[in-house]
C-alpha positions, 0 to 999 in steps of 0.5 A: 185843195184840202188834204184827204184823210189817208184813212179815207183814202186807203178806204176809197181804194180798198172800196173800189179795188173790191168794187172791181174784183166783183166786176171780174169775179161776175164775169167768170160766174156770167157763164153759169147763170144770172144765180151765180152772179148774184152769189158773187155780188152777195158774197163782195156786198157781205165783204164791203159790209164786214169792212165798214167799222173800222173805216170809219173807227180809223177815220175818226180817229185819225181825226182825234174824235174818240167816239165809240160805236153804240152796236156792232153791224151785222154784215149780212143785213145789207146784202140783197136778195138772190131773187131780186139781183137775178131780176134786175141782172136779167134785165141787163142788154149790155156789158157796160150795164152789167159791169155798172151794175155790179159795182154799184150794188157792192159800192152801195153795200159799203156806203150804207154800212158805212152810213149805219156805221156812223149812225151808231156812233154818239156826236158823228155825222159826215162830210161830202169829200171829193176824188177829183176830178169831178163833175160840177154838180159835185163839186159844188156840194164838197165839204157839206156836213150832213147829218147821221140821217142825211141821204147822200146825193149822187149820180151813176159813176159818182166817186164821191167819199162819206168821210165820218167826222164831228158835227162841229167839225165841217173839215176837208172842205173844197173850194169848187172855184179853186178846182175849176181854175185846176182842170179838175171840175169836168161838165162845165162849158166854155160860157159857164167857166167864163161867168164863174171867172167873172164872178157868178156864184159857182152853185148859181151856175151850174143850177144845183138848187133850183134842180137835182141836176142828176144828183139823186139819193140811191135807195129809195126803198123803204122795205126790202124782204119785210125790212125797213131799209136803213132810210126808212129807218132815219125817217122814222127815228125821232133821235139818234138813240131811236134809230140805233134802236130800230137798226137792232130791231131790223138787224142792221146792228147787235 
């Protein structure tokens, strides 16, 4: 298994400390209402935001790949509104709910400054870098390198990491089969691991390609409050010098 980058994996562990914090910091604030929960996810989502940059300098770095950032991010643009986190906070029956939900919004602030991040830097994409154990679905996809543009395919509880590096450099690559025969592939019955020992193609079984098999690209949305959200933008641009201008434009970026 290939090594991770210690970057990337200080990253992860700040991410999911702060991930965490907010889940605990929400509790506390569960007693004055749903506005106050939506203060502290805004408030962790503004920090994981902030965070970003210099993730991703010192993941290229580390790398060697001395690319500078075209524009700077502007934290705030990618927290959610008030009115919208208390909406979907009210609409929370349990805790297991409440606590998903609160990491998920902070996690999802940090990938998708992350992301803008990367795409605000000349020659970068990102490669898909596992935390195993993972589920198949995952696993399957580890090491793929996706465009500045590319949604990143997930699922609920999904740890997988962004890693930016160089187009030209699809590093940090899994061997699926490899971390099946380690117990560090989880979803995969007893018949499943029997045909992959037997020789079946690993992605053929698990059926990633024919279906999405849970795996789905968060934020849909193309608009939030009048702006375009960081996806529509990718859809849009014609080129990565067209979208950082359109990032600037719904500041995203300065």
């Amino acid at each position: 298994m290939p090594p991770q980058l210690q970057s990337a994996r200080s990253n992860y562990l700040w991410s999911s400390a702060l991930a965490e914090r907010a889940v605990r910091q929400a509790h506390k604030a569960e007693s004055a209402g749903s506005n106050a929960v939506a203060g502290v996810i805004v408030a962790h989502q503004a920090t994981a935001a902030f965070h970003a940059p210099s993730a991703v300098s010192q993941m290229l770095a580390e790398q060697g790949v001395e690319e500078a950032a075209q524009a700077l991010l502007n934290s705030s643009a990618f927290t959610t509104q008030v009115s919208t986190l208390e909406a979907m906070l009210d609409a929370v029956t349990v805790q297991f709910e409440f606590d998903r939900l609160v990491q998920s919004m902070v996690q999802d602030a940090a990938r998708s400054a992350e992301q803008v991040a990367t795409a605000v830097t000349p020659k970068v994409g990102f490669v898909r870098f596992l935390s195993p154990p993972s589920c198949s679905r995952c696993a399957v996809l580890a090491g793929r390198v996706y465009r500045y543009s590319q949604g990143f395919l997930r699922h609920p509880g999904c740890d997988c990491t962004m890693v930016p590096t160089s187009l030209a450099n699809p590093a940090y690559v899994h061997d699926p089969v490899d971390l099946m025969r380690q117990g560090l592939v989880t979803g995969l019955s007893k018949a499943d691991r029997k045909a992959i020992g037997d020789g079946a193609n690993f992605g053929q079984v698990v059926n990633v390609r024919s279906r999405t098999a849970g795996l789905a690209t968060p934020g849909r949305v193309l608009e939030r409050a009048g702006r375009p959200t960081p996806e529509a933008i990718y859809a849009a641009a014609t080129s990565r010098d067209d979208a950082v201008q359109r990032l600037i434009a719904a500041g995203y970026v300065r």
